[in-house]
C-alpha positions as CSV (number, residue, x, y, z in Angstrom):
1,X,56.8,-5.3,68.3
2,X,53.6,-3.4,69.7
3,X,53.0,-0.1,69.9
4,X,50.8,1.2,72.9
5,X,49.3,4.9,73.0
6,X,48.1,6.4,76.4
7,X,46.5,9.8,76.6
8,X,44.9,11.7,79.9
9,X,42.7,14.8,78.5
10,X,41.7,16.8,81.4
11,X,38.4,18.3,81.9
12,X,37.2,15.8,78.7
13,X,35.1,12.7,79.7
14,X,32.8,10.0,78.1
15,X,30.3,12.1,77.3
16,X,33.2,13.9,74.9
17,X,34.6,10.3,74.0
18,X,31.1,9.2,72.3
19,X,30.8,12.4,70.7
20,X,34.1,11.5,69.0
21,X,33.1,7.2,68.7
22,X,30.1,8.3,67.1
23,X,32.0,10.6,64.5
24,X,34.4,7.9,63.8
25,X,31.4,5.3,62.7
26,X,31.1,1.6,63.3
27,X,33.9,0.6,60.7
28,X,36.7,-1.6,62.4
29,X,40.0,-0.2,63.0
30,X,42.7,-1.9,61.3
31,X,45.5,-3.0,63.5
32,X,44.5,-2.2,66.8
33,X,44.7,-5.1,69.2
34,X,43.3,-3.2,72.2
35,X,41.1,0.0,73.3
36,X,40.3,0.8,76.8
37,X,38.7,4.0,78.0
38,X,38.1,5.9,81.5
39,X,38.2,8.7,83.5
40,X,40.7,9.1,86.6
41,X,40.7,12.7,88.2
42,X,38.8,14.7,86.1
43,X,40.0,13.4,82.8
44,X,39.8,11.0,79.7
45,X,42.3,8.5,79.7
46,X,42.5,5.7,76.6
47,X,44.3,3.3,76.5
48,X,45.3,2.3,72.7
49,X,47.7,-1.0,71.7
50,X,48.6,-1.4,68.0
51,X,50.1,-3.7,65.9
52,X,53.1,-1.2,65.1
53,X,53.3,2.6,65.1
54,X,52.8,2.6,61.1
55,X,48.8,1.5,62.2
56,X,48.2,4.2,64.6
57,X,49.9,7.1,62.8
58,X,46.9,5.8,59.7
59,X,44.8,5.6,62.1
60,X,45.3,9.3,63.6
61,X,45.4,10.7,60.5
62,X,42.9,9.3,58.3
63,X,40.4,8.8,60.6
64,X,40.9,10.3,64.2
65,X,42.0,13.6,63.6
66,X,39.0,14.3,61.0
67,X,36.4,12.7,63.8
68,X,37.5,15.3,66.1
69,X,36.9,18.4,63.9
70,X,33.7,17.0,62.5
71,X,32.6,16.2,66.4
72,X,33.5,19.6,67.3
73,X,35.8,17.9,70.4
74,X,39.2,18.6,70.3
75,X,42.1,17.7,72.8
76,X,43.2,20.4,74.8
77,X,47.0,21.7,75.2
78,X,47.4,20.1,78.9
79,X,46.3,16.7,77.2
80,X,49.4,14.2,78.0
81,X,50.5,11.5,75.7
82,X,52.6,8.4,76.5
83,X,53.5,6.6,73.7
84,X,56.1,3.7,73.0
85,X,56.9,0.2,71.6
86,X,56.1,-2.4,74.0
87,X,59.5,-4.8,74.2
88,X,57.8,-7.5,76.7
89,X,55.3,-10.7,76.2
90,X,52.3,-11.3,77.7
């Protein structure tokens, strides 16, 4: 079953996102099957499907979460964060 991950970050935008991208380097990221990005109403909003939650909680923390402190960007405390398993197909 997958596991998608949505997050709005207001007052954070593209220009923050790169920051972050470039942080992360060009390495691929293991079990993610898709990544979309965009603003809507004055915030970031990405748009994350995994293989399972196992792959994006490696993900966070051995690579994400040590992007953001080295890139100086961090989410702020209104950022919102949907996150569940995904029971449909296609």
């Amino acid at each position: 079953m997958s596991f998608v991950h949505v997050t709005s970050t207001p007052g954070h935008g593209l220009a923050d996102y790169e920051k972050v991208l470039t942080a992360l380097g060009t390495d691929a990221v293991a079990g993610r099957v898709s990544h979309t990005v965009g603003e809507a109403n004055g915030s970031l909003c990405i748009v994350d499907v995994w293989e399972d939650q196992a792959a994006a909680d490696r993900f966070a923390a051995d690579r994400l979460f040590p992007a953001f402190q080295s890139s100086g960007v961090n989410p702020v405390p209104s950022t919102t964060i949907i996150a569940f398993e995904a029971a449909g197909r296609g």
